[in-house]
C-alpha positions in Angstrom: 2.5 17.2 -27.6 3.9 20.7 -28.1 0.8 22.3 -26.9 0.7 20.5 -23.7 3.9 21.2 -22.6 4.1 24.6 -23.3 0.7 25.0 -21.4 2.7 22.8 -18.2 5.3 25.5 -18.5 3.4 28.5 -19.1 1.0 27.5 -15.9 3.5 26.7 -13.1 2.9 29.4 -11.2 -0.9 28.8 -10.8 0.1 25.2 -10.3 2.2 26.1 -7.4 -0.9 27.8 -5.7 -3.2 25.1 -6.3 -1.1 22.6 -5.0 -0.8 24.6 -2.0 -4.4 25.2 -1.7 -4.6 20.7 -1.6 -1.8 20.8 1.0 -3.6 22.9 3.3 -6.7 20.3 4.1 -4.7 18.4 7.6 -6.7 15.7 5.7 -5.1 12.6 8.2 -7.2 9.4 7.9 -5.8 8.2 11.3 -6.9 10.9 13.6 -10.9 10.7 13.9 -10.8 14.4 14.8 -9.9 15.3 11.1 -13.2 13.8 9.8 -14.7 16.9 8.6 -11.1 17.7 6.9 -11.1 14.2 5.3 -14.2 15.2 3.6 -13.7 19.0 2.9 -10.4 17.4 1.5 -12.3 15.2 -1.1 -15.3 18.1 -1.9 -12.3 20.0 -3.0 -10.5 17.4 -4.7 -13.8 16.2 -6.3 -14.3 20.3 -7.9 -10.7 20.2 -8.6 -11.2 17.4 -11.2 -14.3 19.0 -12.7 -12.9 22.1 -13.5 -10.0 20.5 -15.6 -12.4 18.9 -17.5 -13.0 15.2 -16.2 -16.5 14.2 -14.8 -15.9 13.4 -11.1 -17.9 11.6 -8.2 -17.0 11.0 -4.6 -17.9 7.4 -3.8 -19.0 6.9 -0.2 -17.3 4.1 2.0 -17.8 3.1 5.4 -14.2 5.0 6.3 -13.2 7.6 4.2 -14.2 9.0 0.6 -12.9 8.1 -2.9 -12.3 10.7 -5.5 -12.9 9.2 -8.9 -12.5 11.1 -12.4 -12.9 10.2 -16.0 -12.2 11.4 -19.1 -14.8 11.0 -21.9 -14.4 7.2 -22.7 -13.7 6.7 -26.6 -14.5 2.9 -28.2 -11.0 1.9 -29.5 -8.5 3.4 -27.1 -6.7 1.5 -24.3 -7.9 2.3 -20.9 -5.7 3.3 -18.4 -6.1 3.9 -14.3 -4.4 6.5 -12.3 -3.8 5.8 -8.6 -3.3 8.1 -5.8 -4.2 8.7 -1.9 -5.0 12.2 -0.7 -4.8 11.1 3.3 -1.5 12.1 4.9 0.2 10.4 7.9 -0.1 12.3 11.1 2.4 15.3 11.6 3.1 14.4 15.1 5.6 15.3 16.3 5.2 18.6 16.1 7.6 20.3 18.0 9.6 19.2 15.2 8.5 21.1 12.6 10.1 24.0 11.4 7.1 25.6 11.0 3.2 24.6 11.0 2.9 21.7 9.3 0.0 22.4 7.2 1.0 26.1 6.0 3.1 25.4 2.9 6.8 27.0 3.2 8.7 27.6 -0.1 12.3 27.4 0.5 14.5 27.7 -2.3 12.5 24.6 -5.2 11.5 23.0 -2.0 7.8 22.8 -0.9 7.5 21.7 2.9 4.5 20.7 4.2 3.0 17.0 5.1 1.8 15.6 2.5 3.4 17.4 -0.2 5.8 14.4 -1.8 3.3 11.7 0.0 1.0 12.1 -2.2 -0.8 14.8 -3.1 2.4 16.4 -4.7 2.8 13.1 -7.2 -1.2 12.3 -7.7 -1.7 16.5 -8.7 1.5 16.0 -10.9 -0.5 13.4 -13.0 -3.9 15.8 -12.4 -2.4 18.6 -14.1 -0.6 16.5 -17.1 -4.3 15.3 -17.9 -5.5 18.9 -17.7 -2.8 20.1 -20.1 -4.3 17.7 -22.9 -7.8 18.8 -21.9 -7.5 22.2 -22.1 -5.6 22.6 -25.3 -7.7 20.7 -27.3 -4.9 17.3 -27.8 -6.1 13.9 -28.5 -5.2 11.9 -25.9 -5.0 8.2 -27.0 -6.1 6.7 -24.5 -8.9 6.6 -22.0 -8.3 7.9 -18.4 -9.9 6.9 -15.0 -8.6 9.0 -12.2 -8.8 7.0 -8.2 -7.3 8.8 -5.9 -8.7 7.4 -2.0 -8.5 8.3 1.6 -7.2 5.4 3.6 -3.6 4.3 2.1 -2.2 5.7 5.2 -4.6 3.4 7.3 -4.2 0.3 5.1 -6.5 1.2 2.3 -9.8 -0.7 3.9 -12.3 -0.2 2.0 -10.4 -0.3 -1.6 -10.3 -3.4 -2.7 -14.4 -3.7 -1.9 -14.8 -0.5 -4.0 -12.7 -2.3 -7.2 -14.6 -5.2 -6.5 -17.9 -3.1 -6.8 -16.7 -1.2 -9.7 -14.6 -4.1 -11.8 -16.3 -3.8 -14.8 -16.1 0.2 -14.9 -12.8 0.0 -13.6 -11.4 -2.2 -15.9 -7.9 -1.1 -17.6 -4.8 -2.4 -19.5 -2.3 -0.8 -17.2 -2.5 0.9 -13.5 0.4 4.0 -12.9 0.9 5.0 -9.4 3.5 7.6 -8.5 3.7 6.9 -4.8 7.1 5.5 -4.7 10.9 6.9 -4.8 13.6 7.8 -7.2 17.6 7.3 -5.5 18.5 11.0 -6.5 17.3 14.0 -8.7 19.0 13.4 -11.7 17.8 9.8 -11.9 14.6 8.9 -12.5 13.1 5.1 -11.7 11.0 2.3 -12.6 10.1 0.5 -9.7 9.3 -3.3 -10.9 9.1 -5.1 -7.2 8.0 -4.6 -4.1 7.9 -6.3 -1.0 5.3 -7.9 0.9 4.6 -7.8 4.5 3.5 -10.6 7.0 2.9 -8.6 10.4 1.9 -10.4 13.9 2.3 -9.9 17.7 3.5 -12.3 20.3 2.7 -12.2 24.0 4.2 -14.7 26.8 2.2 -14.6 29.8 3.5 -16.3 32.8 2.6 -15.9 36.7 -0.7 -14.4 37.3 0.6 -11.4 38.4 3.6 -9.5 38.9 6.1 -11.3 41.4 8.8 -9.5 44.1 11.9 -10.8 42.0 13.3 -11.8 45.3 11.0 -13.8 47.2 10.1 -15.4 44.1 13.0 -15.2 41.6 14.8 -18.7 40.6 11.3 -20.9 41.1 9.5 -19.5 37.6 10.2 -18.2 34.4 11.2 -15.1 33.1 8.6 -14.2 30.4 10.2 -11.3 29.4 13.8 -13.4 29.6 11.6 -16.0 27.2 10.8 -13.6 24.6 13.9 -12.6 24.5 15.0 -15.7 24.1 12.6 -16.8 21.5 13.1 -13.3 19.5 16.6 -14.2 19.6 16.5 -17.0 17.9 14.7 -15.9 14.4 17.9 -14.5 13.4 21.5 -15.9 13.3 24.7 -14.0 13.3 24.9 -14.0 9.5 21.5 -12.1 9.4 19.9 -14.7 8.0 16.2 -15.6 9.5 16.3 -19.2 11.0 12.6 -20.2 10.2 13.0 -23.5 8.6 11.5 -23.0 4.5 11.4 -19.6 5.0 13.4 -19.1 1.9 12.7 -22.0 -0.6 10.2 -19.9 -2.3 12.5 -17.1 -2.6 13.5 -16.0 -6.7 17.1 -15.2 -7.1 18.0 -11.9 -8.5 19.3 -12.4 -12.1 23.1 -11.2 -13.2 20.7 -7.5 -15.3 18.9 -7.1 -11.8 22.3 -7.2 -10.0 23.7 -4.6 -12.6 20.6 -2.4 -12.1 21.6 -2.0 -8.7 25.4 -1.2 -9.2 23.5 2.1 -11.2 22.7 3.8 -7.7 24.5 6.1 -6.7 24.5 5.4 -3.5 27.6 4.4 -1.6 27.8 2.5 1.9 29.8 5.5 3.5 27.0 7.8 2.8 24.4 5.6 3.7 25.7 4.7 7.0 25.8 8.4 7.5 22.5 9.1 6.5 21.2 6.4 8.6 23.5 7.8 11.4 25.1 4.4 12.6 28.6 3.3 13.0 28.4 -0.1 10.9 25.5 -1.5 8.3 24.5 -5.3 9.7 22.7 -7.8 6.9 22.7 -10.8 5.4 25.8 -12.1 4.3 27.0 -12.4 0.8 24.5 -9.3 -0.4 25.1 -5.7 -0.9 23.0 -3.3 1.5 21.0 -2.0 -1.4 19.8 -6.1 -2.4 19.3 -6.3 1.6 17.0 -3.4 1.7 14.6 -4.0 -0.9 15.4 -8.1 -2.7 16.0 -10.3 0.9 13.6 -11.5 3.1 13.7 -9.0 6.3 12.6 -10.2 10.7 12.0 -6.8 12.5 11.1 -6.0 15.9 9.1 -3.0 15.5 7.8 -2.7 19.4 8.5 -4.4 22.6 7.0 -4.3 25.9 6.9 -5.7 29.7 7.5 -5.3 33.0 7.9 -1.8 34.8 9.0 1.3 32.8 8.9 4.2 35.0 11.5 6.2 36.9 14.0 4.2 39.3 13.6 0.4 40.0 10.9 -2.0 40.8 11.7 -5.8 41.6 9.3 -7.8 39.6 9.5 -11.2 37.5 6.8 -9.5 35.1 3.4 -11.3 34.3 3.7 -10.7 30.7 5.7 -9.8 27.7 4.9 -8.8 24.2 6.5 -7.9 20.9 5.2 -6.9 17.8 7.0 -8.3 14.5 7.0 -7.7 10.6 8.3 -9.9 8.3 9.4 -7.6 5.0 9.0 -10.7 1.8 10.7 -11.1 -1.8 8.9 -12.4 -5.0 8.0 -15.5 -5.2 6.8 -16.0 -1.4 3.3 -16.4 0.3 2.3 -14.5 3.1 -0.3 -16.8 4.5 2.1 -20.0 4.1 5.1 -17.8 5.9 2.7 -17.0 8.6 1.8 -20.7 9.8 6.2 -21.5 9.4 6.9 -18.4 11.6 4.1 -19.3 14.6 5.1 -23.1 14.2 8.8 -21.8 14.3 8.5 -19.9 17.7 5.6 -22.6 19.2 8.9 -25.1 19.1 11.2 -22.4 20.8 8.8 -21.5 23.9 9.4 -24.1 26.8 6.1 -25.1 28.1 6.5 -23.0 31.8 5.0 -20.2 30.4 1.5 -19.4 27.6 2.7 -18.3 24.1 -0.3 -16.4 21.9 0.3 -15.1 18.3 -1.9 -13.0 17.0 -2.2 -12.6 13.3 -1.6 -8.9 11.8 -2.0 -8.2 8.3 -0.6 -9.2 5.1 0.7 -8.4 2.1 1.8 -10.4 -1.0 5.0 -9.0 -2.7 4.7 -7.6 -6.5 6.9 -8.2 -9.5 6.4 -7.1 -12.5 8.7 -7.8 -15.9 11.1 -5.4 -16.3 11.3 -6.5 -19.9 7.8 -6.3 -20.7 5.9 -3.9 -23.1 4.5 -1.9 -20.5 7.9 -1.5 -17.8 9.7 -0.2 -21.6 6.9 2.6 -22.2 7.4 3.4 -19.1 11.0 3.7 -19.3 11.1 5.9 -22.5 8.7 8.3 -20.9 10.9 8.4 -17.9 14.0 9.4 -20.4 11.7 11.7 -22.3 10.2 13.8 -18.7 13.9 13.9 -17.2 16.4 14.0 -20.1 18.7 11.7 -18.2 18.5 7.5 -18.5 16.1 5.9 -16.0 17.1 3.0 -14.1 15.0 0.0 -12.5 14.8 -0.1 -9.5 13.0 -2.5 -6.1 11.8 -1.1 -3.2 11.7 -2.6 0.2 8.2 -1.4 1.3 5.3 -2.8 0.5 2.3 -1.7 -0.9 -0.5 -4.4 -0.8 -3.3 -2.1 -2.7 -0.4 -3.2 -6.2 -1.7 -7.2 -5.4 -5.6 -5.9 -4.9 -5.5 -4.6 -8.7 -3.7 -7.2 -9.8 -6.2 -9.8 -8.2 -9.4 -8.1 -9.1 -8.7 -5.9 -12.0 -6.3 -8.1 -13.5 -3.6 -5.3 -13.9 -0.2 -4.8 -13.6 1.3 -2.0 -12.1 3.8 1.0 -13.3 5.6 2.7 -10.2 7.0 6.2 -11.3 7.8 8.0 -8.0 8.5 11.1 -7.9 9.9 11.1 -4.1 13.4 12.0 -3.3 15.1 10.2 -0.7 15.2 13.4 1.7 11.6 13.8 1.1 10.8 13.3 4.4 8.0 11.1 4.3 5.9 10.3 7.8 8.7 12.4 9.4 8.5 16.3 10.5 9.5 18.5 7.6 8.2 16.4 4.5 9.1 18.4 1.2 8.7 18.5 -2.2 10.7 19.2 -5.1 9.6 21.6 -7.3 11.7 20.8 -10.0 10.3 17.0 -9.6 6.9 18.3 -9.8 7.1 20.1 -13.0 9.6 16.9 -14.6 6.3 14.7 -13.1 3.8 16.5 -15.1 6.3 16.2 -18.0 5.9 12.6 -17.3 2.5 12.5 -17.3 2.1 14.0 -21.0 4.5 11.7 -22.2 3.7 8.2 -20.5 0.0 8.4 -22.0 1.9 8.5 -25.8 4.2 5.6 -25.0 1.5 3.3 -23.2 -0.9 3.7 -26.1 1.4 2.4 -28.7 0.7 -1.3 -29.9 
């Protein structure tokens, strides 16, 4: 192990550039303009591999790409997968960058650039612990298999058909994504659960057409006063979500969990400052840190009708539309949440106007045991790369592809982010801590060790 991490500190410098060199593909999987980037991105990522010493392939999908890299398989050893996306989120807005968005700017141990903590910074973290093995000559005990795709930042479409295709090559004991966050520098995480998603849209049409609010005003319905109304009503004033059996399914956070959380150090003062409001609003009888990543969340995330341009215009509008998400805790069921929510708001629309739901798309929520063999190897590495005691941790996004290899791989999930939480992320000015990046590839030499022990 000596070897390899003298050879991760002797090479940081050359590190630095190459990461730079990834950074500077504007490889954004939403934008159909940045095709040819998409791909350039992946050819580079593809040679990247090879030259540390893994055999590579790009695997065609109907969308974008997937990188995947191997090191020589050994009868014997565990098998272990290593997950990461090299698509970025759109840098728009751009007049909001400090500078060009896709010409890395050190500043002080900080790397700015999109992309460079989401993800190409964490997945080139693990890239270059692997090459530290390969290079000087160490055993590793374990067999590697390197996926790093192009569409997480469009909903990962065409991944779970690739594992499906590839299942049997693909098959592993554990899968290790660094894709997630840690709550401040000195503290590294485990994250053990996530939450899912259940995403839909309603629309309330009424008249046929836009009505003079005056001549016609008091003889129909409002749809935008129904939606209102209707939106409304999901949520009472103790912030819980009215939809009947929404939470029967719901696992209660043991008394360890609870004093997991107690271990971040962060305080409702600072996070109401971060956030920039006056007051924090939940549900009652939880902190905001079990509100934000262990309770069932109902968000408006868009909403839309009538006239929005400059001044006044008189109008009982035809229409109305909203677009929700529903954020879900361990033990609940997307598709079964679905049919209570549309059932739930079918009852509260008054029959003088049409209500349509349309279904967006889900994702189940992911626990893993924070006890287990796996979660503990994790946790000693975590000690091992950062010198400091890691903590466990839940996060309150959700990240579906963890359920895909679950369900057709068969394998849990170990979260190691390596994302502070002034990152940046899908916001102007994304950064990346240098000092993260060289404690991640301290990581990677160690988690192979502590994974491959019986």
């Amino acid at each position: 192990m000596q070897k390899v991490l003298d050879y991760l500190k002797d090479n940081q410098s050359r590190f630095l550039e190459e990461l730079c060199d990834y950074i500077r593909f504007p490889s954004v999987s939403a934008q159909p303009h940045h095709r040819e980037d998409m791909l350039r991105c992946a050819n580079w990522l593809e040679n990247h591999c090879r030259q540390i010493g893994l055999t590579s392939e790009i695997v065609e999908t109907p969308g974008h790409p997937i990188v995947v890299a191997k090191t020589k398989k050994e009868p014997g050893k565990p098998n272990f997968l290593v997950y990461g996306h090299y698509d970025v989120q759109p840098a728009e807005p751009l007049d909001l960058w400090t500078t060009e968005p896709f010409v890395p700017r050190l500043e002080g141990r900080s790397l700015f650039a999109r992309g460079a903590s989401d993800n190409k910074g964490q997945n080139f973290a693990h890239l270059k612990a692997i090459e530290a093995y390969l290079k000087t000559g160490t055993d590793l005990p374990c067999n590697l298999t390197v996926v790093i795709e192009g569409e997480e930042e469009v909903g990962s479409t065409h991944l779970a058909d690739f594992l499906k295709a590839r299942k049997d090559d693909l098959q592993c004991d554990a899968v290790v994504i660094s894709d997630t966050g840690m709550p401040a520098k000195n503290i590294p995480a485990l994250v053990y659960a996530l939450r899912g998603i259940v995403a839909l849209e309603i629309k309330v049409t009424g008249p046929s057409r836009d009505l003079h609010s005056g001549i016609f005003g008091g003889t129909v319905d409002n749809p935008a006063m129904v939606l209102s109304q209707i939106l409304a009503g999901l949520r009472d004033k103790k912030g819980r979500i009215t939809v009947p059996g929404l939470y029967e399914d719901v696992l209660k956070l043991s008394k360890y969990e609870r004093q997991q959380f107690d271990k971040i150090p962060l305080n409702e003062k600072t996070y109401r400052k971060f956030l920039g409001v006056k007051e924090l609003f939940g549900e009652t009888g939880y902190s905001f840190l079990e509100q934000r990543s262990s309770r069932p969340t109902c968000e408006i995330n868009g909403l839309t009708s009538g006239y929005q341009g400059h001044g006044s215009k008189t109008i009982i509008p035809s229409w109305a539309s909203a677009k929700l998400t529903f954020r879900l805790v361990p033990n609940q069921d997307p598709r079964k949440l679905f049919k209570q929510i549309s059932a739930h708001m079918k009852k509260a629309c008054p029959p003088t106007v049409r209500l349509e739901i349309t279904e967006g798309h889900h994702g189940k929520p992911y626990l893993v045991s924070p006890d287990g063999r796996l979660a503990q190897a994790a946790l000693r590495s975590l000690r091992t790369a950062f010198g400091k005691p890691p903590i466990l941790m839940r996060e309150g996004g959700s990240i579906p592809i963890v359920t895909s290899f679950k369900k057709i791989l068969g394998a849990d999930t170990l979260l190691v982010g390596l994302a502070l939480p002034d990152d940046n992320a899908h916001s102007p000015n994304e950064k990346f801590d240098l000092d993260i990046f060289e404690h991640g590839m301290a990581l990677g030499a160690s988690l192979w060790q502590e994974l491959a022990k019986p």
